[in-house]
Each structure stands twice: as C-alpha cells, then as structure tokens.
C-alpha positions as CSV (number, residue, x, y, z in Angstrom):
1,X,18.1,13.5,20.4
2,X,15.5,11.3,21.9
3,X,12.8,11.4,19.1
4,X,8.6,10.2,19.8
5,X,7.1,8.9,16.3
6,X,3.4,9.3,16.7
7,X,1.2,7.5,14.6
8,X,-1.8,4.6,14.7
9,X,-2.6,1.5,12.7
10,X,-0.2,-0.4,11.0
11,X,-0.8,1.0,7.6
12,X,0.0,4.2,8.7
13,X,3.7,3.3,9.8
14,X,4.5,3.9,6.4
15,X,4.5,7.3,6.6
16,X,7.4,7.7,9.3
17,X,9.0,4.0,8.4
18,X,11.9,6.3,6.5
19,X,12.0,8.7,9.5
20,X,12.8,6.0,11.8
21,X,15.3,4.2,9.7
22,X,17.0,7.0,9.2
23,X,17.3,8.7,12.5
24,X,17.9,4.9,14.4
25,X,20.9,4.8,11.8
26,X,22.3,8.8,13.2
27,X,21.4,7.2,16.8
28,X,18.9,9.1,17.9
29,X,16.7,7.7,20.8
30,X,13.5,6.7,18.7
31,X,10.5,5.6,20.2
32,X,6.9,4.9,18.1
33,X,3.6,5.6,19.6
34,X,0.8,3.2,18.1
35,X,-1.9,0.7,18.2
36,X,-0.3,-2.3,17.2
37,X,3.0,-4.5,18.7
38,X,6.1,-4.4,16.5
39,X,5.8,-8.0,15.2
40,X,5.9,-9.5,11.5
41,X,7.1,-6.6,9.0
42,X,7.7,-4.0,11.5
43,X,10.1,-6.0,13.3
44,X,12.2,-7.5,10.3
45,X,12.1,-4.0,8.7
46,X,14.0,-2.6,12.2
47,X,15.7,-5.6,12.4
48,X,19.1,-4.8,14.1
49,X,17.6,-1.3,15.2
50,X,17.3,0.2,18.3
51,X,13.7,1.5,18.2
52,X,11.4,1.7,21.4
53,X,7.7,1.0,20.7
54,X,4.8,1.7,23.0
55,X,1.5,0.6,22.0
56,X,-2.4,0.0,23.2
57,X,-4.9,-1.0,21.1
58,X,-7.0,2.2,22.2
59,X,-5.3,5.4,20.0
60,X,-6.2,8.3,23.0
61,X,-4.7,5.8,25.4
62,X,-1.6,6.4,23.1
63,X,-2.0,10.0,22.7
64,X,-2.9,10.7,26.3
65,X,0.7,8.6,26.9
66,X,2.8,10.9,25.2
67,X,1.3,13.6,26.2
68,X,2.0,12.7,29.5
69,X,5.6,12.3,28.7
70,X,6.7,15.0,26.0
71,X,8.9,16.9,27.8
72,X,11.3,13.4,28.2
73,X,11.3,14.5,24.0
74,X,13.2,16.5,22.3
75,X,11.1,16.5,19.4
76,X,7.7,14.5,18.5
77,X,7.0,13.3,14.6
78,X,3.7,12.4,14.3
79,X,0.4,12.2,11.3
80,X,-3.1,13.4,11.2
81,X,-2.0,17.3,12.2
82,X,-5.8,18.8,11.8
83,X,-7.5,15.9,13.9
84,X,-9.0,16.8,16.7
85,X,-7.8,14.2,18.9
86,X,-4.4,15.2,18.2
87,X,-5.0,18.8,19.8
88,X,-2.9,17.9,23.0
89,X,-0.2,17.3,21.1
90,X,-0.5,19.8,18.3
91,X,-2.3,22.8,19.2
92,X,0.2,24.5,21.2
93,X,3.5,26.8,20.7
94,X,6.3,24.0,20.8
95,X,8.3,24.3,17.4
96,X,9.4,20.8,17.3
97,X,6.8,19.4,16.8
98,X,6.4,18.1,13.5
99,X,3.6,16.3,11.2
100,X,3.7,14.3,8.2
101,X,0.8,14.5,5.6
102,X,-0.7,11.5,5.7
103,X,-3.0,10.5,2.2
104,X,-5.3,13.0,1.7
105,X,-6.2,13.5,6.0
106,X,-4.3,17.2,5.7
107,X,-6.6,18.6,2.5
108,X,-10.0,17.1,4.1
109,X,-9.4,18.0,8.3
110,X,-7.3,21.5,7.3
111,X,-9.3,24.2,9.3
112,X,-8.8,28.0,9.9
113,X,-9.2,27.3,13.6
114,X,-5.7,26.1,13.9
115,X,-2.6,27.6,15.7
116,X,-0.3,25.7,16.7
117,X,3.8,26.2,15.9
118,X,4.3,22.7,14.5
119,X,5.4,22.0,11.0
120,X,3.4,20.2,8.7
121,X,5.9,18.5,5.5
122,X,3.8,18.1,2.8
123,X,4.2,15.2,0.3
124,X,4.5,16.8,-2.9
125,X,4.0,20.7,-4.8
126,X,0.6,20.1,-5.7
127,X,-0.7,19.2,-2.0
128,X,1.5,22.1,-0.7
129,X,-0.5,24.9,-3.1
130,X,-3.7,23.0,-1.7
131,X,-3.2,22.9,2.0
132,X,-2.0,26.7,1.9
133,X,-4.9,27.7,-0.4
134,X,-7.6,26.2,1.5
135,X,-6.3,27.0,5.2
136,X,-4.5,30.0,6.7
137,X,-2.0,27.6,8.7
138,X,1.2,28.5,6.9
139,X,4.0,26.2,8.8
140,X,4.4,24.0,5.9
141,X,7.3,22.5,4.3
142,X,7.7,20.8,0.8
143,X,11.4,18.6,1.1
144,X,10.4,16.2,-0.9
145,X,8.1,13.0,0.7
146,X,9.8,10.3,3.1
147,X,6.8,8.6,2.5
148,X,6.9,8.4,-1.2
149,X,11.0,8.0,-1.0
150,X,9.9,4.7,1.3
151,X,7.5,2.9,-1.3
152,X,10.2,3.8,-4.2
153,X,12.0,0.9,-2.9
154,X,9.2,-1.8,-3.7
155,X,8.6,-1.4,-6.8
156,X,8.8,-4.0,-9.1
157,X,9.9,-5.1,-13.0
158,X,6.9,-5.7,-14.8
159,X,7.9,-9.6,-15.6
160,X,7.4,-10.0,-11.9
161,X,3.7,-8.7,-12.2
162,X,1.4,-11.1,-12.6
163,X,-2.0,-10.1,-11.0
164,X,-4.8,-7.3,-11.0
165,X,-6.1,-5.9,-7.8
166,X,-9.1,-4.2,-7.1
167,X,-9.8,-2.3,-4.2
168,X,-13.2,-2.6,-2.3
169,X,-15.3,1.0,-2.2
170,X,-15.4,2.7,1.3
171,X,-18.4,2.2,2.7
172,X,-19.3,5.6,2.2
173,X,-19.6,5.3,-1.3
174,X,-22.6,2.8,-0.1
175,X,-24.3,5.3,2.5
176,X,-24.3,7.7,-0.2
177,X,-25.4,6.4,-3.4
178,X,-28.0,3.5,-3.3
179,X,-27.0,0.9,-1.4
180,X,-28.0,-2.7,-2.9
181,X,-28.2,-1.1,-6.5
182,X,-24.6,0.1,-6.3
183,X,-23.5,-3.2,-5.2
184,X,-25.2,-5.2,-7.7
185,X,-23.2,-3.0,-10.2
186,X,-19.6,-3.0,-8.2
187,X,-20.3,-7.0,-8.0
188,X,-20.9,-7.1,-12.2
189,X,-17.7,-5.6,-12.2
190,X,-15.5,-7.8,-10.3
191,X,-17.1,-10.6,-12.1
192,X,-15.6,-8.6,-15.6
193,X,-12.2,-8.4,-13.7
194,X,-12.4,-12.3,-13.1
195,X,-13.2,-12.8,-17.0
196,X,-10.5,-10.3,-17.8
197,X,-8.0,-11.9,-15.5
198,X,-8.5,-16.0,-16.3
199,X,-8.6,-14.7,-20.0
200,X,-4.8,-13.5,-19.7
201,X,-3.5,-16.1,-16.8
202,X,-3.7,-13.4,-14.1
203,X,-4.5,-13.5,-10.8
204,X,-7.4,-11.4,-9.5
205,X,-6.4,-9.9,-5.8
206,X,-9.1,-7.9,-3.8
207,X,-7.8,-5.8,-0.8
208,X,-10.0,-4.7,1.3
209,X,-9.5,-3.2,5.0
210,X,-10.9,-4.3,8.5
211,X,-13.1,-1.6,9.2
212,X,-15.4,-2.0,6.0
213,X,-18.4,-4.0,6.0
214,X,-19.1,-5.7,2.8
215,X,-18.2,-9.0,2.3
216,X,-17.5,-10.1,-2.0
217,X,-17.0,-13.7,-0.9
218,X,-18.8,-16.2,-2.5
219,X,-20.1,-13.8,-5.8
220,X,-16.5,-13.4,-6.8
221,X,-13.5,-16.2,-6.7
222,X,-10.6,-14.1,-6.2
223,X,-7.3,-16.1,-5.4
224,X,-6.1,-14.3,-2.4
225,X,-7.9,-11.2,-0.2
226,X,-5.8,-8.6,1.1
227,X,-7.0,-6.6,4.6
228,X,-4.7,-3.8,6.4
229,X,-3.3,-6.3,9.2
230,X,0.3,-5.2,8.7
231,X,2.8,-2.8,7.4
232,X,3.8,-3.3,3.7
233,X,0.9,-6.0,2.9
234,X,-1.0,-4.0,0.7
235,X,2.1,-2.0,-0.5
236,X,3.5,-5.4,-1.9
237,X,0.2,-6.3,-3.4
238,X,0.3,-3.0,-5.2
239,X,3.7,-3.1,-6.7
240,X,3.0,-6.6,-7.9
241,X,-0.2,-5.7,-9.6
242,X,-0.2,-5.0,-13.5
243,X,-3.1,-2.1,-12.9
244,X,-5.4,-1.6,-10.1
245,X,-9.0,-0.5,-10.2
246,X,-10.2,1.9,-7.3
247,X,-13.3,3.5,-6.1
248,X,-11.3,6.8,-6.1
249,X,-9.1,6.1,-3.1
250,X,-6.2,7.4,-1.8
251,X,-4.4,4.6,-2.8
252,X,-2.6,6.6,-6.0
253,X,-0.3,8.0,-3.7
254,X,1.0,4.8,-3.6
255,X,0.2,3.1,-7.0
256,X,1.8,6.4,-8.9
257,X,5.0,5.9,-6.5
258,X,5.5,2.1,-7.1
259,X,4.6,2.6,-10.7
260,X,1.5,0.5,-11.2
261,X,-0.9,1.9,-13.8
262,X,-4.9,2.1,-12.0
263,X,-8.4,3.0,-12.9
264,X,-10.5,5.4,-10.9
265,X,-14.3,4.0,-10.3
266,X,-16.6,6.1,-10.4
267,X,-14.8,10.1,-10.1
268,X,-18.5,10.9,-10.7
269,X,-19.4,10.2,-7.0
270,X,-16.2,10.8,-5.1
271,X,-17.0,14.4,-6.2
272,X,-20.3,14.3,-4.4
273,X,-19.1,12.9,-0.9
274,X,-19.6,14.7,2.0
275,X,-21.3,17.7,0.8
276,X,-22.0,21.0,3.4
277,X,-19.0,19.8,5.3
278,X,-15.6,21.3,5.8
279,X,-14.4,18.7,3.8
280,X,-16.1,19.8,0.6
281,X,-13.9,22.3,-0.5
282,X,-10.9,20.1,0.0
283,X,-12.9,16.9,-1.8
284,X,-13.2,19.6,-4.8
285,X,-9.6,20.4,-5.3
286,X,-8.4,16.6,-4.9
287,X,-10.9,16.1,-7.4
288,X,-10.1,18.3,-9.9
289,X,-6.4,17.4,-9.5
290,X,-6.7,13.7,-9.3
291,X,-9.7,12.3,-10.2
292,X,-10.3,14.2,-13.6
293,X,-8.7,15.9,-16.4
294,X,-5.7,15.4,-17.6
295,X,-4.5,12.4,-15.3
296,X,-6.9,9.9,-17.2
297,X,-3.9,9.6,-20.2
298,X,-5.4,6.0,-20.4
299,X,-1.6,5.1,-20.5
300,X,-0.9,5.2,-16.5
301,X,-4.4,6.3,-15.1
302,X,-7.3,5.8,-16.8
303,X,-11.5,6.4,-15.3
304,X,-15.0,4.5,-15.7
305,X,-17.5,6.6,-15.2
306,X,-20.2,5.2,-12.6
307,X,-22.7,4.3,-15.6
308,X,-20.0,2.4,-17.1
309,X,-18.6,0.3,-14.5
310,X,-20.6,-3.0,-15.7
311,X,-19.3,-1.8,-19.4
312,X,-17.0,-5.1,-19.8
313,X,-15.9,-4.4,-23.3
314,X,-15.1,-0.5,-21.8
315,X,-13.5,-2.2,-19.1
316,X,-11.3,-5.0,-21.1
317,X,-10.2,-1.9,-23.3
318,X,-8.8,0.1,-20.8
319,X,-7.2,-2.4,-18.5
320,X,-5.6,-3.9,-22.0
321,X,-4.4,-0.5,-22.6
322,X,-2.9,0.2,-19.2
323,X,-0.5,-3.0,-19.0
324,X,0.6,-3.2,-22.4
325,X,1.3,0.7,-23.2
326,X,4.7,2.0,-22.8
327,X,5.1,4.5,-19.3
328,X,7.2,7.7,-18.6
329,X,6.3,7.3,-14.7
330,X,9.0,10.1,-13.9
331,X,7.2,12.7,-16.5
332,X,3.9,11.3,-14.7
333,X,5.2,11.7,-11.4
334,X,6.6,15.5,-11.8
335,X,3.0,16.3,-13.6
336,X,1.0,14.7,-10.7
337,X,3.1,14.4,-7.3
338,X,6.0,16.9,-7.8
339,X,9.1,16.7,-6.2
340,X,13.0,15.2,-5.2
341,X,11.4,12.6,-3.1
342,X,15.3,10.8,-2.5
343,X,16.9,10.9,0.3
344,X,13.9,13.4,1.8
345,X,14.4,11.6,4.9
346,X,17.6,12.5,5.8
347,X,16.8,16.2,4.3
348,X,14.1,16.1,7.0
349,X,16.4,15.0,9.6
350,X,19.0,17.3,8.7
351,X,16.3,20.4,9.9
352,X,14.9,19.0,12.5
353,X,18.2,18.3,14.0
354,X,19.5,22.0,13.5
355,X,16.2,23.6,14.9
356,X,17.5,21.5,18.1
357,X,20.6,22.9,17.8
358,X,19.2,26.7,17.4
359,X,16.9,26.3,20.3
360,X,19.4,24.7,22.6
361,X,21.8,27.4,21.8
362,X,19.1,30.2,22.3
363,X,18.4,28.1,25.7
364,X,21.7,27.8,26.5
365,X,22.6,32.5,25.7
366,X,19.5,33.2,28.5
C-alpha cells in the first residue's frame, strides 16, 4: 500500500511516529506530510527506514500538496480531523481516510457540521464516550492509542530522575485572567520550585514552546529551558522529571503514559477558558474528567488552586508527596486513560490494510 501520514510541527509527529514504524517495517510505501525536514530525532528514529517526507514550512502549502496528489494513495493517516483547514482532505466520502486524536484538538473542534467517511481512532475509553456524546460524527474507533503505545517506551526508573519541570501557562491563560497580576503570582511560584529543587539537589527544567510570548529569563535561574524544536525533546524531559507542574495542559496525556507524577495549576481557570464558544462544552467535560475530582489522589496527580499557587509550604507538601509516595500507574492509567494501548499500532494496521483489501475486492466484482 502506498500510505500519506499527514501531520504539522514536529511535536505532533508523535502521534503517527508508531504508524510509521510499523507500516515502513510491513513495507508499505510511507510518505509524511509536515512543516519541518526529517533531521535530528526524526531521522535517527527512521534510521534504516524507507520513509518519504515532504515538507514546507507553510501547513496549507502541505495540505494543498496532498490534496493535489491523493489519488497516487491508497490511504491517508493524518491529525486535527475537525479543523477546518483540513476539510479538503477530510470532509468527503473516501473511507480510507483515517485520523488520529491528537491531545485534546478532537473534544475542543468536534462539530455537528461534520460528514465526512473517515475514521477518527480515539486514544482511550474516556475520550471515545466524550467525542460521541458531544458530536453526532459516529466513525470512531477505540483500538487502543499508537500514540500512548509510542511514549510507553521512554519511560524511565525513578533513580534516573533527577529534575522537576514546569511547564509555562499558554498565553491564554494571560489574555484571560489579569495579565501582570497573574504573572507576578506564576513568577512567585517558579521561584518556590527553585527553593524546592536546590533544597533536594534537583534540577529545575522549564519547557516552554515557540509560539508563547513570555519570557521567565532572568526572574528564575532554571538550568536548562526546553522549546518544541524537535520530536521527543520534551517527551525526554518529561520521563526524566520526578513531577511536573502544569497550567492545566494537555501535557497529562503524556506525563500519565511515561509515569511521571504532575500538578495541575490553576483547574479553577482552565474551566473558564473560552466561554460562548463551541469549545465550551468540550472544555467542561475535560474538566470534569481531568482536571478535578477524583484524579487529584495527591499520590500521581495532585492540584493548586489559583489562590494557592504562591502557597510555598502548600506547594513543598504536595510536590514532597508526589515523588516519594508509592504509584499503581496501571490502576491509574485504566481509571484515567483506558485501554490495551500495546501493540495498537499494528492492530491499527491490521484494519486499515483489510479495508484495502475489501474495497479492492469490491472494485475488482464491478
């Protein structure tokens, strides 16, 4: 089969970095769509693999070249299923076509709008009931999560952890509530993590990502700062931290998989973003699912509540409880992010590949 990949930046090759190493190795034709050359990770990852790439640093260049070329495909895998810009590729009756949920992009863009005959694999039970509750597109699929399968191989022994990293807050979390006073408070609290960290001989990492604007240099020593400028930097940063502390991100998909113990910032105001929008009601179930309740166990996931983010005592408490507390990640990780995510990849394969089959044959009886 010759197989298109379609996806963007280089932290979003994650998502399909299973796919492709799984259908190079049943040689399949593979080629990736993206904004970025294979250099650095990408290429030692595919080292040895046979695995066309076409890139531009303009995305709808990208999408406008596959589009252009689909029929040389026999089936595209791609992210992002509800955007938009992706119509040309999505929003029509081809049935192999195929999505990948992508963070939390499928529960946010999901809109009743939508026909199209692709299928969208979801990345666990719980986002499966969400998307088909909130949306009445009802081509999805729960195999179990190449993505998730993919960051299970980075984790790490805890002896080999020897930092904590906190995450920057999206600029949104500025535009919406107060600017200069939020930062002030966000700025107190990194100073707590540097206490907290030189206390117990730990590093203190910051990752942050190209697009945000806010600059912590020079109010906070960290010893190393972490942007999104290739594949698995940020994914190795995670699964060598001993907890993380996050604005609410996304970024749990990832922690929970590589078995790092995090706070959430401020659930408070990730409940509040983007109100009126079509994104609201999606926002409200990620929040009640991940951001409150019964996730905080203080043992893997624990939460500061935005009036207590300068709270150094609160924070030294639960930071000290996270890495020294004894886990059960796989009871977490059934609880939280349900399913067989092992060998999803090939399972994933294995239907795409027989749909080819069934529509070939049915191609072949006319």
């Amino acid at each position: 089969m010759r197989l298109a990949f379609l996806i963007d930046k280089f932290q979003t090759f994650q998502i399909i970095a299973g796919l492709v190493l799984e259908a190079s190795a049943r040689k399949h034709d593979c080629s990736v769509f993206c904004t970025f050359s294979p250099t650095g990770q990408v290429e030692s990852l595919l080292k040895g693999r046979s695995v066309n790439f076409f890139y531009h640093d303009n995305r709808n260049s990208i999408i406008k070249k596959l589009a252009e070329s689909r029929k040389e495909y026999d089936a595209v895998l791609g992210i992002n299923l509800f955007n938009s810009s992706l119509a040309i590729m999505y929003e029509n009756d081809n049935p192999q076509n195929y999505a990948f949920e992508y963070c939390w992009n499928e529960i946010y863009n999901q809109r009743n709008d939508f026909n199209s005959a692709a299928t969208l694999f979801c990345n666990s039970g719980q986002t499966l009931e969400m998307i088909n509750s909130l949306c009445n597109f009802n081509n999805t699929a729960f195999v179990g999560s190449p993505w998730f399968e993919f960051l299970s191989k980075f984790r790490q022994n805890d002896a080999t952890k020897n930092r904590i990293t906190v995450l920057a807050p999206h600029n949104s979390m500025y535009s919406h509530f107060g600017g200069k006073g939020l930062r002030k408070r966000v700025e107190k609290l990194m100073l707590n993590l540097r206490e907290f960290c030189d206390d117990r001989q730990l590093m203190l990492s910051l990752k942050t990502r190209q697009k945000y604007s806010q600059d912590y240099r020079g109010i906070v020593s960290f010893d190393e700062i972490v942007t999104d400028d290739d594949i698995l930097n940020h994914v190795t940063l995670y699964a060598s931290s001993r907890a993380v502390l996050h604005f609410c991100s996304s970024a749990i998909n990832e922690l929970s998989n590589l078995n790092v113990p995090f706070i959430a910032a401020a659930p408070d105001y990730q409940k509040r973003l983007h109100p009126g929008t079509r994104h609201e009601s999606g926002i409200g179930l990620i929040h009640q699912k991940y951001y409150s309740g019964d996730i905080f166990d203080d043992v893997h996931c624990a939460e500061l509540h935005s009036n207590d983010i300068t709270d150094r005592s609160l924070l030294f408490n639960k930071l000290d409880s996270l890495i020294s507390g004894d886990k059960d990640w796989d009871t977490f990780l059934a609880t939280h992010f349900l399913g067989d995510h092992q060998g999803s990849s090939a399972r994933v394969m294995d239907i795409i590949e027989k749909r080819h089959v069934e529509l070939n044959k049915d191609t072949a009886d006319v």
